[in-house]
Structure formats: C-alpha cells, structure tokens
C-alpha positions in Angstrom: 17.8 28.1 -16.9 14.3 26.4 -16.9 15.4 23.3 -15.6 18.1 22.1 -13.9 19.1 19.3 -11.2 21.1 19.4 -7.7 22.8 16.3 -7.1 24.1 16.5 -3.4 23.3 20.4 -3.5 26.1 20.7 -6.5 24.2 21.6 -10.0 24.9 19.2 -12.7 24.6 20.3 -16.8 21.1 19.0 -18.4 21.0 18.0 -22.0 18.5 20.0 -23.7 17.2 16.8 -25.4 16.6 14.9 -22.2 12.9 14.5 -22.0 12.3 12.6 -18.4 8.6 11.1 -17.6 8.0 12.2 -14.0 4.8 10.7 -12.4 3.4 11.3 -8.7 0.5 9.2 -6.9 -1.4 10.5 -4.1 -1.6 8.2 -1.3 -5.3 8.6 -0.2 -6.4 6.4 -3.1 -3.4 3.5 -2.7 -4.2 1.1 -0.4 -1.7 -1.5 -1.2 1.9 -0.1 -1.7 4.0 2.7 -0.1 4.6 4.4 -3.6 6.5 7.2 -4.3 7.1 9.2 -7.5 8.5 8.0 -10.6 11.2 9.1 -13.1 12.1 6.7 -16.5 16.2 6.7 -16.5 18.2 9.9 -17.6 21.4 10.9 -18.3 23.6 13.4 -16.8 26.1 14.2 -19.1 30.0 14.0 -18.6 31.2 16.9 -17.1 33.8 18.3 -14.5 30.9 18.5 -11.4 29.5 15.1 -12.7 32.5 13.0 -12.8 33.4 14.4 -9.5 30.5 13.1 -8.1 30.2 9.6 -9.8 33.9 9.3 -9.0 35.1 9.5 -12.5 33.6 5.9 -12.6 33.9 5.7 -16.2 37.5 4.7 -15.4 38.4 0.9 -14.8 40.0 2.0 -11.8 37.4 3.6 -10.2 34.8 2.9 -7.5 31.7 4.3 -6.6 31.9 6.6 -3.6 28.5 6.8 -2.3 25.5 4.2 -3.2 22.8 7.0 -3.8 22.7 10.6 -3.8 20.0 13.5 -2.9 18.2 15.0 -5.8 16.8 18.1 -6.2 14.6 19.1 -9.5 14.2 22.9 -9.8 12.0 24.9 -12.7 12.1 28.1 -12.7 13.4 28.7 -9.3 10.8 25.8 -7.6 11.9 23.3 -5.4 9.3 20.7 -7.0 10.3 17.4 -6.4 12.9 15.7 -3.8 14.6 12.0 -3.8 17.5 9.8 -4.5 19.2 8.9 -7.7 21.7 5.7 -7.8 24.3 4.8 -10.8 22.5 2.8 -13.1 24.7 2.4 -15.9 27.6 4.7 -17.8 27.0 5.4 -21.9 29.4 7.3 -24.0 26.9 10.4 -23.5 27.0 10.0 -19.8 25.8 8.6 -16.5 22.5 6.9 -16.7 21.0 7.2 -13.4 17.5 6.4 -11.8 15.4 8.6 -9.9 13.9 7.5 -6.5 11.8 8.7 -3.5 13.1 5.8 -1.6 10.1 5.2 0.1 10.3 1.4 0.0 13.6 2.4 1.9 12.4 4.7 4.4 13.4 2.6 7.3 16.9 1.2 6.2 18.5 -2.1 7.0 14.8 -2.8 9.0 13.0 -2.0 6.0 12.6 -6.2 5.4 12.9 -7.0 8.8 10.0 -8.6 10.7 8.6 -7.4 14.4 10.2 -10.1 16.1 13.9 -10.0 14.6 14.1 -5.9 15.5 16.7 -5.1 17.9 14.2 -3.7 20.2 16.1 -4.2 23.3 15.5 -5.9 26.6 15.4 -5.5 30.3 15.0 -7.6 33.2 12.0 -9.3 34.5 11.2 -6.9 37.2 10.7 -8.0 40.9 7.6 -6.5 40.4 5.3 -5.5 37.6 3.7 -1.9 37.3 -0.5 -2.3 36.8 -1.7 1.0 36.5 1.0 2.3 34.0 0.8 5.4 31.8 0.2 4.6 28.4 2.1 8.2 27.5 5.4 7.0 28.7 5.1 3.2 29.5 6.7 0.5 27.4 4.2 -2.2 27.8 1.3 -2.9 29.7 0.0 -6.6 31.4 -3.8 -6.3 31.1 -5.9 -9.5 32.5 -6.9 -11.3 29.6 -9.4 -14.2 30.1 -7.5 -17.3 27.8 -8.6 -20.8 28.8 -6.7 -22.4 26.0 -2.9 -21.0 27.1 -1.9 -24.4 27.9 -4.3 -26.6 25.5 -5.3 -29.1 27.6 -2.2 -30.1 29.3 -2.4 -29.8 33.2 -0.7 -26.4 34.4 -1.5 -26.2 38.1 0.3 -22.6 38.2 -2.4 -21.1 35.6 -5.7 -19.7 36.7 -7.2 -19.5 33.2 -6.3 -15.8 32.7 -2.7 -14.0 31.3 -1.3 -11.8 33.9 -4.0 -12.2 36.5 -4.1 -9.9 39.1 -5.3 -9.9 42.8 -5.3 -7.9 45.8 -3.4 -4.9 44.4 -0.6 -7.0 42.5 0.3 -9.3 40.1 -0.3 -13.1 41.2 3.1 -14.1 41.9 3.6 -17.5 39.5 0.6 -16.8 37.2 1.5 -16.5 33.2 2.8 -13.1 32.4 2.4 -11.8 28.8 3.8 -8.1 28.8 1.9 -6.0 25.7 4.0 -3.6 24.1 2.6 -0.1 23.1 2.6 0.8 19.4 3.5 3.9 20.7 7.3 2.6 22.1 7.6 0.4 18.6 7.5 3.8 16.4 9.7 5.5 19.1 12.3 2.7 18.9 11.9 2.6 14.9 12.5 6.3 15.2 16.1 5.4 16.5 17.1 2.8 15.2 15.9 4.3 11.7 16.4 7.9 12.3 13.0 9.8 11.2 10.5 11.4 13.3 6.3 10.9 13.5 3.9 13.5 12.9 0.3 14.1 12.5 -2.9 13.7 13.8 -2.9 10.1 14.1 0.6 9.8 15.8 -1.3 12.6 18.4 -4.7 10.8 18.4 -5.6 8.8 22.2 -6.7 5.5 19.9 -2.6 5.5 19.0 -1.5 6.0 22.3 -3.6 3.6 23.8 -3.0 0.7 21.2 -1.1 -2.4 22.4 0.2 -5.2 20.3 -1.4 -8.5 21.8 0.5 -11.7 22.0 0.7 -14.8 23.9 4.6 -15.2 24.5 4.8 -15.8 28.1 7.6 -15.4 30.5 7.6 -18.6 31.9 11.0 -19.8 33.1 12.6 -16.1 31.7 14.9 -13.6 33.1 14.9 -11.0 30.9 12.0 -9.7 28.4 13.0 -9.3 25.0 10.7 -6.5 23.5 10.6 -8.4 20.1 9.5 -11.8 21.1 6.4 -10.0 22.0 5.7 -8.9 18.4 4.3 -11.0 15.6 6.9 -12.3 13.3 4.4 -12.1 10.0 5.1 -8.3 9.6 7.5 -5.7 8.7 7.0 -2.0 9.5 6.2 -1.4 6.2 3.3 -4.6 6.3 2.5 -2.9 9.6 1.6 0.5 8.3 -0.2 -0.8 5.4 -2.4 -3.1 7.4 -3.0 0.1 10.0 -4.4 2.0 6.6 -6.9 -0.7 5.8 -8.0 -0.3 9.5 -8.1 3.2 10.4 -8.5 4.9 6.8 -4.8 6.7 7.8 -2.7 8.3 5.2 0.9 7.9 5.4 3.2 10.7 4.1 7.0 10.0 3.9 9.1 12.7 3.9 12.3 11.2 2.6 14.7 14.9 2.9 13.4 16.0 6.3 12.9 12.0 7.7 9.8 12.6 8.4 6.7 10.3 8.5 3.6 12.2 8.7 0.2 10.3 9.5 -3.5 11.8 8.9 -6.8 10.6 8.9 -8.4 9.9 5.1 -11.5 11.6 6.3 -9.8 14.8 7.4 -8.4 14.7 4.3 -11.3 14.0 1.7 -12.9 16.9 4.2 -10.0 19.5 3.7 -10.3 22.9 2.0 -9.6 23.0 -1.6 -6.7 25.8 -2.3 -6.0 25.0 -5.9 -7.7 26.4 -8.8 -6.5 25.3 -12.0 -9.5 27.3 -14.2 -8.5 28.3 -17.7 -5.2 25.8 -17.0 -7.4 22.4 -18.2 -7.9 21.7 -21.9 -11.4 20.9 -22.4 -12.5 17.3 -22.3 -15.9 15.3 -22.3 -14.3 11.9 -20.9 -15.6 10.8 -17.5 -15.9 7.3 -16.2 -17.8 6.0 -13.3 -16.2 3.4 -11.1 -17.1 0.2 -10.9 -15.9 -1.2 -7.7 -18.1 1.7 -6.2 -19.0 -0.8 -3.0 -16.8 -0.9 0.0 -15.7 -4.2 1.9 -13.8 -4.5 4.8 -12.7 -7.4 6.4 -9.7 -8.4 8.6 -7.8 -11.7 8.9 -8.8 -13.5 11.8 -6.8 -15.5 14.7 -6.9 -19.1 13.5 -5.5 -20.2 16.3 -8.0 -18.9 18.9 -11.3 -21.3 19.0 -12.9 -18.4 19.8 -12.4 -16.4 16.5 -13.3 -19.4 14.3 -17.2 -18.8 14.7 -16.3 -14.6 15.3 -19.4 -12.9 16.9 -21.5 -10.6 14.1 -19.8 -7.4 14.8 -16.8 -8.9 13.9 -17.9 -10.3 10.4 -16.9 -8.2 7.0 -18.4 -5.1 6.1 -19.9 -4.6 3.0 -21.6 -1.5 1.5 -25.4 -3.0 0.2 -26.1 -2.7 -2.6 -29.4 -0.8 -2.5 -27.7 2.4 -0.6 -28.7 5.3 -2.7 -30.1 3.3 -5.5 -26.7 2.2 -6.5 -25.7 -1.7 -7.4 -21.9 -2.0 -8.0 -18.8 -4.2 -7.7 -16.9 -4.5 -4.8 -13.8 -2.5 -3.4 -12.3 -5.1 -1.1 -9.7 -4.0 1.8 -8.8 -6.8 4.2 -6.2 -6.0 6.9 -4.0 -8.2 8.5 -4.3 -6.9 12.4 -7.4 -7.8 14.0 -8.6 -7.8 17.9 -10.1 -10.1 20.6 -13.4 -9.9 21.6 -15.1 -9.2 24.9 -16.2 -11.1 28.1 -19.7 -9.8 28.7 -19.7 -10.9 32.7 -16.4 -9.9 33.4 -15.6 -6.8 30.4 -12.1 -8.4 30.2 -10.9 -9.6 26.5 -11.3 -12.9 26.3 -9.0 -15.4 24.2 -8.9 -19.2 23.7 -5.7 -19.9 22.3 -2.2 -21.9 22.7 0.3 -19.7 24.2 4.2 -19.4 23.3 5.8 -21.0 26.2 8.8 -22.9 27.6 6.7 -25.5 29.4 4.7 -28.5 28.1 6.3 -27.9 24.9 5.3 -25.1 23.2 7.7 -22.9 22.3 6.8 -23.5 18.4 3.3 -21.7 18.9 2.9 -18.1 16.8 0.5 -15.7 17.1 -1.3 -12.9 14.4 -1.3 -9.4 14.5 -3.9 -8.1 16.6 -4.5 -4.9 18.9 -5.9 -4.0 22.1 -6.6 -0.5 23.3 -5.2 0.4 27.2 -8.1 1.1 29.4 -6.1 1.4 32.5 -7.9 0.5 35.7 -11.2 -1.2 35.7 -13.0 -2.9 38.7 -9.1 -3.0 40.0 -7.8 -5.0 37.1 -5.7 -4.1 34.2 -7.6 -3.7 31.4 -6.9 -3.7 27.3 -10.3 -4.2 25.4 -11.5 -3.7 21.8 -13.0 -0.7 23.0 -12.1 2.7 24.3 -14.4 6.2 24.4 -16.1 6.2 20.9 -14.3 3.9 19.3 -14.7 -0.3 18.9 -12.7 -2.1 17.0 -15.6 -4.0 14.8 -17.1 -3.3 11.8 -20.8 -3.4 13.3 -22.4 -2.1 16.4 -22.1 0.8 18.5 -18.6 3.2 17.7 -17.8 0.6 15.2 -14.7 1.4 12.5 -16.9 2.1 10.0 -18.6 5.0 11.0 -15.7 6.0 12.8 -13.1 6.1 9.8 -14.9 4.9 6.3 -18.1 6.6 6.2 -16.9 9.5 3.8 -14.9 7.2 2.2 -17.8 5.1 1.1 -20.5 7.9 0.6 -17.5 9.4 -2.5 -16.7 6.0 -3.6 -20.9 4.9 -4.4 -20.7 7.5 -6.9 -17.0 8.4 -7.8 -16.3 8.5 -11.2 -13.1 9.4 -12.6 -12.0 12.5 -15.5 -8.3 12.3 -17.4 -7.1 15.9 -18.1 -4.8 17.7 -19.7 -3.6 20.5 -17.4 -0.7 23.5 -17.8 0.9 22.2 -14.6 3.3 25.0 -13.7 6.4 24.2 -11.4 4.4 25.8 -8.6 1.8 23.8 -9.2 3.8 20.6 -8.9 5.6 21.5 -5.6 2.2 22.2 -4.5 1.0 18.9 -5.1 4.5 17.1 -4.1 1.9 15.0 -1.8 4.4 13.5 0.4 6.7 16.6 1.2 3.6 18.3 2.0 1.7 16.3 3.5 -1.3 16.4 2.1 -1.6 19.8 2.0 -3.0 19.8 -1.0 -5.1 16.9 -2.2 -8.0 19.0 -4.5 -8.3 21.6 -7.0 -11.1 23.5 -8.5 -12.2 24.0 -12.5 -15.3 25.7 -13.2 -17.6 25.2 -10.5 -16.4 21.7 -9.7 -13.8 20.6 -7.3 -11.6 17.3 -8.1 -8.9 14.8 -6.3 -6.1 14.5 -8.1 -5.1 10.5 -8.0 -1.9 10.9 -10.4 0.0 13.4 -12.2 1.9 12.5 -15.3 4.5 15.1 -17.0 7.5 15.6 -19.3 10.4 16.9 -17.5 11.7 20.0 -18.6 7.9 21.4 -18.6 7.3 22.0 -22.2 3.7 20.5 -22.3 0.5 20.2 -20.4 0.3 17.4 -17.7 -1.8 14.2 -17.8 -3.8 14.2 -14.7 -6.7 11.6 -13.7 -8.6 13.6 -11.5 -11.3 11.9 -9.1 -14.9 14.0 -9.0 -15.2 15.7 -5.7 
C-alpha cells in the first residue's frame, strides 16, 4: 500500500478517495507562535480495528476511551510525519478525526499556567544563605543588586539600599533577601512536572546556565521560599520561550513522540550545510518576490516600574537596521520581546534597580514585577554578582558584545535582500521525513536546485502523494 496510517501503532483502512491537505512550517522564520503541522479533517472509515479504537462510539452507549491518540503517516514504507489525532465527529462513512502535533500542548495541564502559579516547590529559609553557588547545580542565586526604591520612600531602617547585601564573608543578617532562580532549575522542574527532556546547543550554551530570572519578592517576615513567587506572573512557558526567541535568535524544535524539546541557535542554522538537492524535482517557474519588511527592529519591553528604565541608557534603546546599509531602503520587520535586563552601576559594576519591591512590610504585597534576566557572574570584589553582562555577551542592543552582533547579524544581512520563490516540487515521502523540521531538529532547513540553494519556509501537499508539493522557498 502507498499510504496508510497507524493509530496507536494498529493500521487503520484508508479510503482511496480521501485526499488530506498536509502543511508543515519551519520554525526559523516564525517568530510569533509555536506551530506545528497541519492536516484538514479526515475520515477513517468503519471498520473492525477502527471501532475498536474509537470504542465503537457510534453507539449511544458508548464512551470515548482515550481523548487523543498517536498518529503515524507512512508512504511507501517512510515514517514522514508524527502527531495526535482526537474524535472530531462520527458520519455514516466514518470517524472524522483531526490531525495534531500538539505543540500548543507540549507541556500539559501547565501549558496555560503562568510562572508564578507552577507547583515549583519550596524549602525553608535556610539559617544561612550560600554566596558563591554553582550555577550548574544551584537553584537560585542572591546577587547584590543596588535598588534604592525597594521601599519607595517609606522609612525601612533594616534596608541599606541594596537586595541581599553582603559583608564580611556573609549575608547581612536582616537585610532584604530576594533569592534569583536559574532558568536552568525552571526547565529542569518543567522537565518533571511535564515529562520531556532539553536538548541542543542552547540548553548546553554558558549564557543558559548562567541566566537568572530577576525579581523583587523579598523574604521579609517568611519562613519558607516558594520558588514560584519569585517568577513573574505575566508568562507561561510557552510566552517564555517565545519571548527567549525574539532575544537570542533560538529555534525551538518540539519533539512531540520522543518528548523532546530541542533548542538551537538561528545563526547555526541559516549557517548549516545544505544536504538536499531537489534538481530536476522543481517544475520550472519565473515567480520571485522580494520582501518588504527587509529591515530588522528589535526592541524589548521595558520595566515600568523601575525609574531607572523610564529614561533607559542608549544601549538599551531599539535596534533598527538603517536604512542606507547596502543601498537598501525597506519596511520594517519588528520583534519586541517581553524579557528585558537591568542596567549597570559604573562605580560599583553591580546591577542597579530603582523599583518598589513585593513585600509584607509597609504595605506592599500588591507590587509585580516584568520579566527580565541577569546572567550569574559569581564572585566579584567579594560580592555576589548577576549583571547584564557575562564573557562576550551584553544584554543590549548597542555597544560592545551587544545582542545584535551576537545573535541577529546573519539574520539581518539575509533578510536586507531576501526575496521569496513558490514552487512546485515532486516531494517524495523521503523527502518529507527529511524535512519533518521538528522531529529532526533542524536537520535539514535548505535544499539546492540548479546552482542555487533555498530555505524552505512551508511545504504544502495532498495526502496520499499523487501530485507535486507547493513549497515557498526563501533565496539562500
């Protein structure tokens, strides 16, 4: 058979006059959703093996017995697409299902959930706080962070103007203690409570590692620390990893059979080898068009509530591409991320603040805070430290190491003269499980036709394969 389906690894019959429209996105080029493939509604017709599975739910009597079910789609022997199909509907020809990834499900029952509602965990307050911790196996860190404005400008004889401020080799004893958790313990806890695991060169890069979510909720008058009051409660994981790809440029690949999230860099990527060569498989086409919103900007919300974000030093303004780089005036191609950073003390090199703090005392236990990082620098001048900065790399979108040249600058050269071809291609089923972005990670994001090499941004086909593929192919 051509074409056939595995619903929980059982086969299931396929009408011959079933035509399915399968689509597939690659990643790199979506900056807004988590988007897996797509397939219209089909029918699996009524049969011993699919009644058995739907629970003969054509009956009155009769109730589903699971809420979705793995999918496999084989042609000719290829594996070349994985997901999820639910119960949609039952017509006298058969079960109408749909046909999911279930990306926008990876994480389960925390999918929706924001930061600070996770069951994280807690632990209590110990005796006394570790300064020089290990950001490879530490939970949290308490850097020194400079913040006049904890208390607004109430009276707080206990303060002394900076979070977790440390003396002589320890902790003061009653000053305000803000523990940081590492993003690196929030994916290792989502990893249980959700079940997957991380790979990838971002989940192995130092700049992950080191990163620390920043807040202001103090332990003032506390006995235990609950890991999730320390988290902003604006974002989900989902919001989270979006808002990380408008940062860093990272590529998220979702895995949905294996559990697997995989994270990569978009510049490794736009620099990897292409394997594919689809010569004498494209139907010949003169249509090409240039894009537009060819200029990059990148921007990032800022703290409203620290007074010292309101007038944000230059390297901390938007980005923006000008418009006179290689003769080229375009539109803009605007990212703006919702995590952000602090900036930096010049006489002291502490990260500095001037913001209301989330407190039991002088009443302010209402106060919030956004999403914004710090990278772990350890010990510096014998203080715990956590800066916009670590080796190479500044969070800011001017100056020295800035994000930019760090994580955009091939992005941007490609964009200032992309420009994008539709094309009709004889997409085998090898060709599709090659491209099957998310299960393989990127593996293969190009693919060559007469002397040129081309992206592929989406991939649209009929299901069984019984005609070329429309595929919108980005000019290398």
């Amino acid at each position: 058979m051509d074409f056939y389906l595995l619903i929980d690894g059982k086969q299931v019959p396929w009408q011959s006059t079933n035509k399915v429209v399968f689509e597939r996105y690659n990643p790199l080029f979506d900056f807004s959703t988590v988007q897996g493939s797509k397939v219209n509604d089909f029918v699996i017709p009524f049969s011993p093996v699919s009644d058995q599975l739907f629970n003969w739910y054509y009956l009155p009597q009769s109730q589903l017995s699971s809420v979705q079910y793995l999918c496999e789609k084989y042609a000719y022997g290829v594996l070349f697409e994985c997901g999820f199909i639910y119960l949609v509907d039952v017509s006298e020809e058969g079960y109408i299902v749909a046909f999911t990834q279930n990306l926008s499900e990876f994480f389960g029952d925390y999918q929706r959930t924001t930061f600070n509602k996770l069951p994280l965990g807690a632990e209590a307050i110990p005796a006394n706080f570790g300064a020089n911790v290990d950001h490879l196996t530490a939970k949290y860190a308490l850097p020194v962070i400079i913040n006049s404005g904890f208390y607004g400008n109430e009276s707080a004889p206990w303060y002394t103007g900076r979070m977790n401020d440390y003396n002589a080799g320890a902790y003061i004893a009653d000053s305000t203690k803000v523990p940081m958790l590492f993003v690196r313990y929030l994916f290792e806890r989502m990893q249980a409570l959700c079940n997957f695991t991380v790979e990838g060169e971002f989940f192995t890069s130092e700049l992950y590692k080191r990163m620390l979510v920043y807040n202001t909720f103090s332990l003032d008058d506390r006995t235990t620390i609950e890991y999730a009051n320390h988290l902003p409660e604006e974002q989900t994981i989902v919001d989270f990893l979006l808002d990380l790809r408008k940062l860093f440029n990272v590529v998220f690949f979702f895995d949905v059979q294996a559990r697997k999230l995989v994270g990569k860099f978009g510049k490794t990527l736009m620099n990897s080898e292409t394997r594919l060569n689809f010569t004498g498989k494209v139907a010949p086409s003169k249509r090409r068009t240039p894009e537009k919103l060819n200029r990059l900007e990148l921007d990032w919300e800022r703290e409203s509530n620290d007074d010292l974000m309101k007038v944000p030093p230059s390297d901390f303004e938007k980005y923006t591409t000008a418009p006179q780089e290689q003769g080229v005036v375009g539109q803009l191609f605007s990212l703006k991320t919702r995590i952000s950073t602090l900036t930096k003390d010049t006489a002291t090199g502490l990260a500095i603040a001037k913001q209301a703090g989330v407190s039991t005392r002088l009443n302010q236990g209402s106060n919030t805070f956004k999403t914004r990082i710090l990278f772990w620098n350890g010990m510096v001048n014998g203080l715990p430290t956590a800066t916009n900065e670590m080796p190479g790399i500044r969070l800011a979108w001017h100056g020295a190491n800035n994000l930019v040249d760090n994580f955009w600058s091939e992005y941007e050269s490609w964009r200032l003269t992309a420009s994008m071809r539709p094309l009709s291609i004889n997409l085998s089923a090898l060709d599709l499980a090659d491209t099957d972005f998310h299960r393989t990670s990127g593996a293969n994001m190009a693919f060559h036709h007469k002397g040129r090499d081309y992206y592929i941004a989406s991939i649209k086909t009929q299901l069984p394969l019984s005609e070329a593929s429309e595929v919108e192919a980005w000019i290398r």
